[in-house]
N, C-alpha and C positions, 0 to 999 in steps of 0.2 A: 525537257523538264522531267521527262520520266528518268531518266539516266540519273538524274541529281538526288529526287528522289530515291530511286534503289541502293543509291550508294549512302545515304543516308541511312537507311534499314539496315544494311549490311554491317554500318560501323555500330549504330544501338543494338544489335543480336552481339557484340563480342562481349565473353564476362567481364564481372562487374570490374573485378580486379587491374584489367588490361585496360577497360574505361577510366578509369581512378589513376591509372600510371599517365595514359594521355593527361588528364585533365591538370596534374602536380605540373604540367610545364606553363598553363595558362597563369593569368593574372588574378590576385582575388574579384577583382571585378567582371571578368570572363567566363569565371566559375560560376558566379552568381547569377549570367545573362543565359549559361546554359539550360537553366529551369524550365526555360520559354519553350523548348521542343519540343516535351513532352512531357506525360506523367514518370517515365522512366525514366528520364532525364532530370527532374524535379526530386525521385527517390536517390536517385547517382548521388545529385549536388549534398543531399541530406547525411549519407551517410560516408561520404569523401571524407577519410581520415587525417588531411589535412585542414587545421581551422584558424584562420587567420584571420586576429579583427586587429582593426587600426581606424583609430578613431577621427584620423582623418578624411577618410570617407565619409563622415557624418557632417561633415565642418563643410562642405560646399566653396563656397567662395571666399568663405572667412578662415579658410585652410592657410594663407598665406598672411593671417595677422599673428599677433605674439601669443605664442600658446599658451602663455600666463595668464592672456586676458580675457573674462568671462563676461560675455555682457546674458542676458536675459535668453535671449533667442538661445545661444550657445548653449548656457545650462538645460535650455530645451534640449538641445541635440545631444544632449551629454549623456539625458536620463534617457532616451530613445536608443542611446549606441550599447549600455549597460542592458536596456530590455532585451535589446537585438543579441547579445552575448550568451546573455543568461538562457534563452531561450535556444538559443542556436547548440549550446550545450547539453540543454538536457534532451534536445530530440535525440544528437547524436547520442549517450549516452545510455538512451533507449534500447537501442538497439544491441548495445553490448560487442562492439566490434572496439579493435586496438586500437589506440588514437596514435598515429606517426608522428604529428608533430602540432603542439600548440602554441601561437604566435598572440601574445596581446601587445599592442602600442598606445598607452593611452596619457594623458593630463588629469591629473585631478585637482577640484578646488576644495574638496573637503575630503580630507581622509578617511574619519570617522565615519560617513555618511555609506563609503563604498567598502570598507576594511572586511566586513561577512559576506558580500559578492567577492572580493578580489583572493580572500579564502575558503569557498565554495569552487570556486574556478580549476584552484590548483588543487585542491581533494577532488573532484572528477577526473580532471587529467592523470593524476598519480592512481586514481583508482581506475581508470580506464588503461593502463601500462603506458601510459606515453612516452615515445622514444624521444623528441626531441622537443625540449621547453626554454620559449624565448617569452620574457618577461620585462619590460619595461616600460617601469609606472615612473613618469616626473611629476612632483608637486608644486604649486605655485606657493612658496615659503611653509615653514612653520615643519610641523614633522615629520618625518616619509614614513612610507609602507613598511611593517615590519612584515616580513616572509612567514610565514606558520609552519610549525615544527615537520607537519605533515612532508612537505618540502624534499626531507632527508629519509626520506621510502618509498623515493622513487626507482626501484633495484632496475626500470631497464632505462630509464632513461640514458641515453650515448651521448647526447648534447645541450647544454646547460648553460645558456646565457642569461644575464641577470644584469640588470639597468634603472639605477635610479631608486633604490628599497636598502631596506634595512635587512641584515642577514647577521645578527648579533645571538640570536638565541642558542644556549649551548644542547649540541646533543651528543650523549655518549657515544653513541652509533652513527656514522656515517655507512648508510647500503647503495652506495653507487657504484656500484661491480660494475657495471657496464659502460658506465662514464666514460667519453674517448677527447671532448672537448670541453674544458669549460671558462667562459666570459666570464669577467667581472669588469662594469664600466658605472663607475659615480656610485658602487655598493658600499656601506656604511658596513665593512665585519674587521674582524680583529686580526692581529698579524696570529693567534696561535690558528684559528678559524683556519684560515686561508692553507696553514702549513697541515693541517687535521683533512682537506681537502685533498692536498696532495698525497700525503703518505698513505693515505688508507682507498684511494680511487688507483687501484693497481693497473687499471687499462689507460691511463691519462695517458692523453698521445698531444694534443693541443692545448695552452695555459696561454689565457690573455689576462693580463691585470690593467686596467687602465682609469687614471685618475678613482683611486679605489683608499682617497683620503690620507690621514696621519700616520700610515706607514714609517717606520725608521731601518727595520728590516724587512727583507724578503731572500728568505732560505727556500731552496728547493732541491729535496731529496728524497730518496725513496719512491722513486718516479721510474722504475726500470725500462716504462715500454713511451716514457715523453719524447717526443721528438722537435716540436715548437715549442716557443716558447716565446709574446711580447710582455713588453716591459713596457708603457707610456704615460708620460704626463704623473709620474709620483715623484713630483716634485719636493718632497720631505726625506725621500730615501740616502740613506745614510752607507749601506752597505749595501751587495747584490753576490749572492754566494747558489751557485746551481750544481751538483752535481747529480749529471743524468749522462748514466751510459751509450743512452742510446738517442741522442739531444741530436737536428742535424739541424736546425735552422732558429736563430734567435733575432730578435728584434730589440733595441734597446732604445726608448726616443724621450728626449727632453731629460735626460739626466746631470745633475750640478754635478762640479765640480771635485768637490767634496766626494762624491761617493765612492766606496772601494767596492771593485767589480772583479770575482775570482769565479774563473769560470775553468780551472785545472779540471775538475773531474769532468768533462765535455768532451772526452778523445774523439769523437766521433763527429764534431761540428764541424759543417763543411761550408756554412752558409750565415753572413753575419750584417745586420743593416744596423746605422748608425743612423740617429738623425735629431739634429739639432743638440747635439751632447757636449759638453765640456768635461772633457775628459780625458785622458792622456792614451792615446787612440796607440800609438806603435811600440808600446809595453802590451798593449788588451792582443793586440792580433799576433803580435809576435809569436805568442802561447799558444795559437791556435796551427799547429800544424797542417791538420787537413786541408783547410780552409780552399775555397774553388770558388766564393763568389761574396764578393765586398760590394757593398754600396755605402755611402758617405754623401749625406745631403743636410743641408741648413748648418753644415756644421763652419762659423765663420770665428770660433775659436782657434778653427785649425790653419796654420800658416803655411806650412811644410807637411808633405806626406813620401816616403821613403820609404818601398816596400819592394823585395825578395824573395820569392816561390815559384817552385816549379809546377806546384798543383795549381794556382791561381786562373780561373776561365775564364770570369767575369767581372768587369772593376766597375763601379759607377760612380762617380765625382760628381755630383747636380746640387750647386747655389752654392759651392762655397768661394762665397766672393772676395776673404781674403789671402785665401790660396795663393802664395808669391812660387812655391816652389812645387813640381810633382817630377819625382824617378822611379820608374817602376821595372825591373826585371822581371820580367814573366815569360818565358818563351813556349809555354802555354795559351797562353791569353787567346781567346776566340771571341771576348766580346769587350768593347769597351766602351761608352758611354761617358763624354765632358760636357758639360753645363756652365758657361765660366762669364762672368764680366770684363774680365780684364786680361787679356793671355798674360799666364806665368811667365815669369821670368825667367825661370827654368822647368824645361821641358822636357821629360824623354821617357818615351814609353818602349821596350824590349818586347814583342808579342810576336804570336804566331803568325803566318805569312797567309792563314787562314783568318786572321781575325777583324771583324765583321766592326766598324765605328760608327759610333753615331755623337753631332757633335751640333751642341747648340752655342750659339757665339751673342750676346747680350753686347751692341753694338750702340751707345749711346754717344752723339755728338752734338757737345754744345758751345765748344768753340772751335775755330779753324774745319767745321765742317766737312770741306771741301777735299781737306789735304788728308785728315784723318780716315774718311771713309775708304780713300784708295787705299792711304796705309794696313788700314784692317780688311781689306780685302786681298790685297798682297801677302798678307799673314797666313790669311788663310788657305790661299792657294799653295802658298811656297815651303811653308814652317807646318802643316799641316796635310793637308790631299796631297801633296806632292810626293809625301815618302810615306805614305799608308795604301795599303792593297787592295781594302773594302769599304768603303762609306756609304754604307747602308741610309742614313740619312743625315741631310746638311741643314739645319735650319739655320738663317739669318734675322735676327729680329731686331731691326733698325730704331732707333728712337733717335729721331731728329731734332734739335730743340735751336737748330740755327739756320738760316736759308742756306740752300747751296745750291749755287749761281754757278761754276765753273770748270768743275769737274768733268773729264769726260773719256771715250773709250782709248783715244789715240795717247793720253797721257796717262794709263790706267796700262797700255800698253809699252810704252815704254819703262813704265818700272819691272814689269812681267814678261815678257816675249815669248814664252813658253806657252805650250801646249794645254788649253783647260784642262781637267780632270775629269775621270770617272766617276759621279755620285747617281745612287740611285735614284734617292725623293729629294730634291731640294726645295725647301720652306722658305717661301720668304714674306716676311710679317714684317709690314712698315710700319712703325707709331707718327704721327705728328704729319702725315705725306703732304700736308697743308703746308709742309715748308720747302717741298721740292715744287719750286715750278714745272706745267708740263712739257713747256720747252726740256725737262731736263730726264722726263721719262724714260725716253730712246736711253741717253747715257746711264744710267741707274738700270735698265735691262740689259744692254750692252757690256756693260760691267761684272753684273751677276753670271751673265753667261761666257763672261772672260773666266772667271774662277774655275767655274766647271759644265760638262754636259748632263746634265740628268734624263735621268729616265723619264722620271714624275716629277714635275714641277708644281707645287701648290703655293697659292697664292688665298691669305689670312683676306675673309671678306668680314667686318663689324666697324663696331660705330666708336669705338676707342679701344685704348689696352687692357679695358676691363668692359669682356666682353657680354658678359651674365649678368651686369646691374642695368637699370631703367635706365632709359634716356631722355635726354632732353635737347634740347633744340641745336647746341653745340655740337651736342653729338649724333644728331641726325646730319649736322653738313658734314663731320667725320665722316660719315657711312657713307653720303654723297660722292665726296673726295674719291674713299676707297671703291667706292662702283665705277668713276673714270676710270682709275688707275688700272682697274678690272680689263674695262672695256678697251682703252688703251692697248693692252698688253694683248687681248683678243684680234684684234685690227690687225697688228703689226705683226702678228704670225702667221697671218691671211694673208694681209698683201706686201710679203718682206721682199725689198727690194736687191738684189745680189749686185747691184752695180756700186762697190762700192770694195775697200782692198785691193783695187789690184796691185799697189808697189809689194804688197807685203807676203813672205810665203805663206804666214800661219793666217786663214782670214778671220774674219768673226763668224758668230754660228750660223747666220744667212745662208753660207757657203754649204754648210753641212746639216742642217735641216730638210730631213727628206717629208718629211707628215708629222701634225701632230691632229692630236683631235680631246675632248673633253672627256676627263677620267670617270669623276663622279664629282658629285658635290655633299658631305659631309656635314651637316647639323652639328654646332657646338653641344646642344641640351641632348640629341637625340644621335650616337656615333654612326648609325645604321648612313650607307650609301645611299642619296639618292641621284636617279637620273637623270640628266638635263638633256632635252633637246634643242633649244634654242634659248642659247646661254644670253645673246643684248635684250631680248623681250622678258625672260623669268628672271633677271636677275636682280631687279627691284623687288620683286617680290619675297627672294629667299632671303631667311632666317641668316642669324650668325653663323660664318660656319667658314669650310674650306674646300676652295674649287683646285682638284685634281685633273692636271693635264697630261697627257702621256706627248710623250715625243721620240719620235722614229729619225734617229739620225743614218747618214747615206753613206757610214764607214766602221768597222770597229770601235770602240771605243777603250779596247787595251790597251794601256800603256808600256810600249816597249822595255826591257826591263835596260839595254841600254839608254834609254833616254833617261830615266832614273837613276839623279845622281845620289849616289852615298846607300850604304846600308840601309835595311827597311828599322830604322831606327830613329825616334822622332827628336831631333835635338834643336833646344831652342835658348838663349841666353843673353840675347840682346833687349832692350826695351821698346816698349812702346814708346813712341815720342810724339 
């Protein structure tokens, strides 16, 4: 006890400043508990120039009903979170120290009621130098917060997020010299506003515009030192014109068809995400020379994708589900990422012998079960892992919607005869496993581990494919299911029995499983690993999430590079049938 003590001493004798740098990594709620240790510790919390209120913490249990709705109690809590504000600002402001960064998140149901608190707030901040102001007020209907002029004198502010408010007032002067990011997300301001933001904020390095209204245009220039730059959900935009020299990463999402996107004066854009856009995508990237890392997601306008570069590092392809065709020359390429429903038709990726995949396969079968699952597991092994050097990870996520009765490893085997593959993590997420008998588990494991050896094997534990909403009693026997399936798959790595292949050279993994043991177990809500000791007894109890096995097999897992037929070139042109 003395020990704990002195090291407690030791950490309150460091200045205050080193104190304050610890305390910015804690939670506001952490900050607030530290009061309790002492009177120095109570002066710390007061004067910590970071001040974050969010008025969720006032809202207790009713924090997860609809934030539009006010009953009685609530507006109690409302005018208690304002006292709490107002109060918490003027101590700090007492003292006359810089304020780093001011954070408000609140609902209002009367504008009027709080409009000379919500512009008292930001006159201390800007008179206190505040570096960084994050702002976002939502109203329950009728007319939002307009921003006060004050606003635009904040010369050191570096970071400028803005949520939900009106930003229509004109001012001759913009002094945001120091300016290096700034948000716009649901902000009611005008398209010259916006462009009087850019031109004259000479340090902008980060531009987010998002759902930021009846936009038609958005010019961006005179922005010498921007280098980000999103674009999302301005579903009205008509045009999109950026010329910044020194631009290396742009975001474009939910854009019509309609819109003309000229992005010539970019020479220096090296990094481009697409998502959910209609729009004529290999005119846009064509122009982009440098270009080193594409992503293309939600986009299911896109049928065909046909792309050439030697700079190219990184591709990501995730959801686009009508995707018939992809050919990619890259002999660069070090990363590549597919996401697909349905394998293309035509396939073929050119990439470096270094380059690293990761491949999700959206595996639904609701007729012919039985025949289609091997077939897409022969896809995968053969038209896939089979002529790729690194797969970093394999996820399989089965969606069942018909029994399957038949299927099994010896006939799974004869369409395959070859040698599994090398994958690191292999994921496998069953939907529906109510429709695999457990007589049929053995075959459905035996199988997966026909395709490949992994490393890390994880296996999806929840109560349906939507794993984050409530449950109910259907989906409490889902979750049922999936803990056999669990505990199934536990058993049979324990006591696997090797009496079994002898006619054949290649056996199944029995043979070549030297140890496995339990990785971690993964919280959906919460990523952080936890520990399992005794995975049949804790595992009623754990949360949604994913149990992580390692597996120690009793030989290399390289594959010869003669046993590897055909160039490291992925080609595929026959159908699924």
């Amino acid at each position: 006890m003395g020990d704990q003590i002195g090291m407690v001493d030791r950490i309150s004798e460091l200045p205050d400043f080193i104190i304050h740098h610890i305390m910015s990594y804690l939670s506001t709620k952490e900050v607030a508990q530290t009061c309790v240790l002492s009177k120095r510790w109570n002066h710390l919390r007061t004067s910590f120039p970071i001040l974050d209120f969010d008025q969720i913490y006032f809202r207790g249990d009713l924090a997860e009903r609809n934030m539009y709705t006010f009953s009685v109690r609530e507006k109690r809590r409302f005018c208690k979170f304002i006292g709490y504000v107002d109060a918490s600002l003027l101590r700090f402001c007492e003292l006359k120290f810089s304020m780093q960064k001011f954070r408000l998140s609140m609902s209002l149901f009367d504008v009027e009621g709080v409009t000379s608190f919500l512009d008292k707030w930001i006159e201390l901040a800007v008179a206190n130098e505040v570096q960084e102001l994050d702002f976002n007020v939502e109203v329950n209907g009728g007319s939002r917060y307009s921003l006060p002029a004050t606003i635009f004198s904040a010369k050191l502010v570096t970071t400028l997020k803005l949520s939900g408010c009106n930003l229509e007032q004109s001012s001759d002067t913009i002094r945001f010299h120091s300016l290096k990011k700034l948000a716009l997300h649901r902000v009611h301001i005008g398209e010259q506003m916006v462009h009087k933001f850019i031109s004259e904020c000479p340090s902008l390095e980060d531009l987010i515009l998002s759902r930021i209204g009846d936009f038609k245009r958005v010019c961006v220039s005179h922005a010498p030192k921007l280098k980000t730059v999103t674009i999302d959900e301005c579903f009205e935009l008509e045009s999109i014109e950026i010329v910044a020299p020194s631009l290396q990463q742009c975001t474009l999402a939910y854009i019509r068809k309609s819109c003309l996107i000229d992005m010539a004066g970019c020479p220096h854009l090296n990094s481009l995400k697409l998502v959910e856009v209609d729009i004529e995508i290999h005119d846009l990237i064509s122009k982009i020379p440098l270009l080193e890392k594409l992503i293309i997601q939600n986009c299911d306008e896109i049928t065909e994708f046909e792309f050439s570069s030697n700079r190219l590092k990184d591709l990501q392809i995730l959801r686009c589900y009508n995707m018939d065709g992809i050919v990619v020359d890259a002999p660069n390429l070090l990363s590549f990422s597919l996401e697909c429903r349905d394998v293309p038709f035509c396939f073929s990726i050119n990439g470096s012998r270094q380059c690293s995949c990761k491949l999700k396969f959206l595996i639904k079968l609701d007729t012919e079960g039985d025949i289609l699952i091997l077939t897409w597991f022969n896809i995968i092994k053969e038209e896939f892992l089979g002529v790729v050097h690194q797969v970093k990870e394999l996820r399989m996520s089965i969606n069942i919607m018909t029994p399957l009765d038949s299927f099994s490893l010896d006939e799974f085997r004869n369409r395959s005869p070859s040698l599994p593959r090398e994958v690191e993590n292999l994921i496998i997420d069953v939907w529906n496993i109510r429709n695999i008998p457990p007589s049929k588990y053995v075959a459905l494991l035996d199988c997966s581990l026909w395709v490949c050896f992994p490393r890390i094997l994880s296996i999806e534990l929840k109560r349906s494919c939507f794993p984050l909403i409530s449950i109910d009693c259907l989906e409490l026997k889902r979750r049922k299911q999936s803990i056999e399936f669990i505990k199934f798959f536990y058993e049979m790595m324990i006591n696997r029995d090797t009496k079994c292949c002898n006619s054949h050279i290649i056996k199944c993994w029995r043979h070549y499983l030297k140890d496995f043991k339990i990785d971690s177990f993964v919280p959906y809500k919460d990523p952080k690993p936890l520990h399992v000791d005794n995975l049949i007894a804790e595992l009623p109890g754990l949360p949604d999430g994913t149990i992580r096995f390692h597996l120690d097999w009793c030989f290399s897992l390289h594959i010869d590079e003669a046993y590897v037929t055909g160039p490291s070139l992925l080609n595929r042109s026959s159908m699924l049938i």
